[in-house]
C-alpha positions as CSV (number, residue, x, y, z in Angstrom):
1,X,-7.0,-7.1,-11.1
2,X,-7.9,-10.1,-13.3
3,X,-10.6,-12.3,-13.1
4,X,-10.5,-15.5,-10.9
5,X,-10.1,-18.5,-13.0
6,X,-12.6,-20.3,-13.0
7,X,-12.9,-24.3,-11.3
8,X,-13.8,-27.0,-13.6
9,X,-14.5,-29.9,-11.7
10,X,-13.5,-31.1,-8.1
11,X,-13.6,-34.3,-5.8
12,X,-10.5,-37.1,-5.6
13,X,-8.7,-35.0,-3.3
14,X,-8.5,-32.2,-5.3
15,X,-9.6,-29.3,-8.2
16,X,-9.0,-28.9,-11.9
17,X,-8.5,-24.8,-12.0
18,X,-8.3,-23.7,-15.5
19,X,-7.3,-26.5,-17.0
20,X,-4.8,-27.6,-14.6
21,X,-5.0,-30.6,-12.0
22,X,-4.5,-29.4,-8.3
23,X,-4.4,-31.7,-6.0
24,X,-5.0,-30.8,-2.2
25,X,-6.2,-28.0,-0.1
26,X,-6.9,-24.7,-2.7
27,X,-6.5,-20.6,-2.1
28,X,-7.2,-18.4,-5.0
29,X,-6.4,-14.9,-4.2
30,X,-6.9,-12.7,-7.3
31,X,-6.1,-14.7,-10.1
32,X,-3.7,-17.0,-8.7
33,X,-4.5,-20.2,-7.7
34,X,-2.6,-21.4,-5.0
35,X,-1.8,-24.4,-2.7
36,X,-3.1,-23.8,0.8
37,X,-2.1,-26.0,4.0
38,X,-5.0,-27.0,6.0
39,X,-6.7,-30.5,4.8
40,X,-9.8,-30.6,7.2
41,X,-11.6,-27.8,8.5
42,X,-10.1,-28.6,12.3
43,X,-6.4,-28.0,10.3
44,X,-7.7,-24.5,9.4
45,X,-5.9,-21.2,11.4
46,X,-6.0,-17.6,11.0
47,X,-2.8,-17.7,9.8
48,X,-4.1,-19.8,6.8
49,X,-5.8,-16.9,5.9
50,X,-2.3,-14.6,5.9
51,X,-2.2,-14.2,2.2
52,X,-5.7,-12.9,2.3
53,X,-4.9,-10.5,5.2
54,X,-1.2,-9.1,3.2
55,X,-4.1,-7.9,0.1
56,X,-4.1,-4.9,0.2
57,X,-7.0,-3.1,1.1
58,X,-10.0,-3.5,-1.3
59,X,-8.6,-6.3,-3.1
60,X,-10.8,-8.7,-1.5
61,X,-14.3,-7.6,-0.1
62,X,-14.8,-11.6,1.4
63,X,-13.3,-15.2,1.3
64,X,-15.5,-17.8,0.6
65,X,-14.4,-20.7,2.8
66,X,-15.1,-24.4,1.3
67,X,-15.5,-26.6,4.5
68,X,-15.1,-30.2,2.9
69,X,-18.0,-32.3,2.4
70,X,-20.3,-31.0,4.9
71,X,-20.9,-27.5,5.9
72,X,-19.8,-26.9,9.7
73,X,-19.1,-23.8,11.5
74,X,-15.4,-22.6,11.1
75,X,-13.4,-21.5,14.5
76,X,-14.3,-18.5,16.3
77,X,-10.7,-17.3,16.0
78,X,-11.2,-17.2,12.5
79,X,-14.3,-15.8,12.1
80,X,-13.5,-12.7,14.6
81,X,-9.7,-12.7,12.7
82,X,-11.7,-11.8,8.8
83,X,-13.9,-9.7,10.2
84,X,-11.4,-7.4,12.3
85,X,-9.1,-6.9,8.9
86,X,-12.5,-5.7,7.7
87,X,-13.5,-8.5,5.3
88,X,-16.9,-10.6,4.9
89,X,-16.6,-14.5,5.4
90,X,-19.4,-16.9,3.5
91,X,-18.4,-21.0,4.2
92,X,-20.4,-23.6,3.1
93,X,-20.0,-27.2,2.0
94,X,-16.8,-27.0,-0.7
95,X,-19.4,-28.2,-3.5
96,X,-21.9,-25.7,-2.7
97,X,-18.1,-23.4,-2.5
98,X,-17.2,-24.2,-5.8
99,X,-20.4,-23.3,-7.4
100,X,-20.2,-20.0,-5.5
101,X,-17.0,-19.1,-6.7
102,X,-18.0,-19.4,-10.1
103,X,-20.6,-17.4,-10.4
104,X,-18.8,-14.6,-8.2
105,X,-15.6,-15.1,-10.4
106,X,-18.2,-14.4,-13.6
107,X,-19.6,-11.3,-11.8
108,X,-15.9,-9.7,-11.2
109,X,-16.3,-9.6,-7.4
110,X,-13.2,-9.2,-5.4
111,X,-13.0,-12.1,-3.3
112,X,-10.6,-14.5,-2.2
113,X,-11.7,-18.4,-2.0
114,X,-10.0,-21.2,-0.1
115,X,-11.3,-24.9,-0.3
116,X,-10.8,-27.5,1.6
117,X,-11.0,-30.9,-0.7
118,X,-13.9,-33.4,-0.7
C-alpha cells in the first residue's frame, strides 16, 4: 500500500490533495482521495464509513474523523460501528485533522481519514 497523499491547504469549502482542488466533504482510504457525502457532522452515518469497513483487514488500523470547524463528539452509532469492525477512531476539529493526517501519512501509518470541510 502507498502512502497517503498528502493535504496542502484547506478552508473555502474544500482541500487541495496533492496538487489537486477538491471541493466538498473528503475520504482518503489508502492512497485515494475520495469524495465523501456527509457535509456537517450531524450528515455523518455509519454507512459513510462503508469504504473503510470493505478494507480489508489490516489495511486501516484507525480513521481520523475531521469534524468541521469545531471539534464535537461524533454519534454513538458511529463510534460503537469503528470499533466493532475492530478499528481505532481519533476526531477532532478538521484543522487540527488535517495536520494529523500529515504527519501520520509521513510516518506510513495505515489509516483512513475523512474530513468534513471548514
Amino acid at each position: 500500500m502507498r502512502e497517503p497523499p498528502a493535504i496542502e491547504t484547506y478552508g473555502a469549502g474544500g482541500f487541495r490533495v496533492a496538487g489537486v482542488w477538491r471541493p466538498g466533504p473528503l475520504l482518503i482510504l489508502a492512497d485515494q482521495p475520495l469524495d465523501w457525502r456527509p457535509t456537517t457532522l450531524a450528515d455523518v452515518t455509519i454507512e459513510d464509513f462503508a469504504g473503510v469497513l470493505a478494507l480489508e483487514r489490516g489495511a486501516a488500523e484507525f480513521v481520523l474523523l475531521g469534524t468541521g470547524a469545531v471539534q464535537a463528539l461524533p454519534a454513538r452509532s458511529i463510534r460503537e460501528g469503528l470499533r466493532a469492525a475492530g478499528l481505532g477512531f481519533e476526531f477532532m476539529a478538521t484543522d487540527a485533522a488535517v495536520r494529523m493526517h500529515n504527519v501520520l501519512a509521513s510516518e506510513g501509518r495505515l489509516f483512513a481519514t475523512a474530513l468534513i470541510p471548514i
